[in-house]
N, C-alpha and C positions, 0 to 999 in steps of 0.2 A: 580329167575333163569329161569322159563320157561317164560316170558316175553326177557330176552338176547337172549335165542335160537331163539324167534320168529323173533324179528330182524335179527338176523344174518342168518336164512332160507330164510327170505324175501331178506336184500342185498346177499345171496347166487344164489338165483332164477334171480335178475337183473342182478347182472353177467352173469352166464349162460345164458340166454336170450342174452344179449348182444354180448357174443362171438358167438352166433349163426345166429342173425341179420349179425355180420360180414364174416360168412359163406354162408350170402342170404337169409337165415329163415326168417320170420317175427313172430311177438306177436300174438298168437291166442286168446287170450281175449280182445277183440275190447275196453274194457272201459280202460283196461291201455295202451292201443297200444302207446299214446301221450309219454308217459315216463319210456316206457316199460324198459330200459335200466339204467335209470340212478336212478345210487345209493344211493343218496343225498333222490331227491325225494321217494322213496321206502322206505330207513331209517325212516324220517320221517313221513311218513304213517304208518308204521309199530308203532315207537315209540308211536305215537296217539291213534292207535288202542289198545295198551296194557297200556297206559293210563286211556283211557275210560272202558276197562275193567275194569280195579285193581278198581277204582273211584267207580265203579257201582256195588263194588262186585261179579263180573263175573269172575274174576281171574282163575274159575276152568275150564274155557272154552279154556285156554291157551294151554293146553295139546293136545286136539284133533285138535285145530289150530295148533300146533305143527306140528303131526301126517302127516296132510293134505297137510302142506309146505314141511314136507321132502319128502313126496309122489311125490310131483312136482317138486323137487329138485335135485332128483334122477331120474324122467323123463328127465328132460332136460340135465341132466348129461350124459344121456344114448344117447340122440341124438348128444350131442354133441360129444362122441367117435367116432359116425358113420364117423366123420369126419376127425380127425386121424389118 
């Protein structure tokens, strides 16, 4: 379960991101700037990353990953109103 949330905060964040770029914004973390937006790519990061988790037995680190994405999710959320 908390591997679905972690996807779906990540393709939530490239959304957001994206509707922002088309407001002007840019990605402020320079290493995903290249696909800051798209969803596909992000999915699948994301999917890997809880992959390699669950594999490695780290699964419980899902939660505070969690935590961190909806922190960032809700930030860009918040910017994105300003535009509205």
């Amino acid at each position: 379960m908390n591997g679905l949330l972690f996807i779906g905060l990540n393709l939530a964040d490239a959304w957001f991101t994206g509707e922002l770029i088309a407001y002007g914004d840019g990605e402020a973390n320079s290493i995903v700037s290249a696909y800051a937006n798209s969803l596909i790519i992000k999915g699948l990061l994301s999917l890997a990353a809880v992959t390699i988790l669950v594999a490695t037995g780290k699964a419980k680190l899902l939660g505070l990953l969690n935590v961190c994405m909806l922190l960032v999710v809700i930030w860009n959320g918040g910017w994105l109103l300003t535009y509205l």
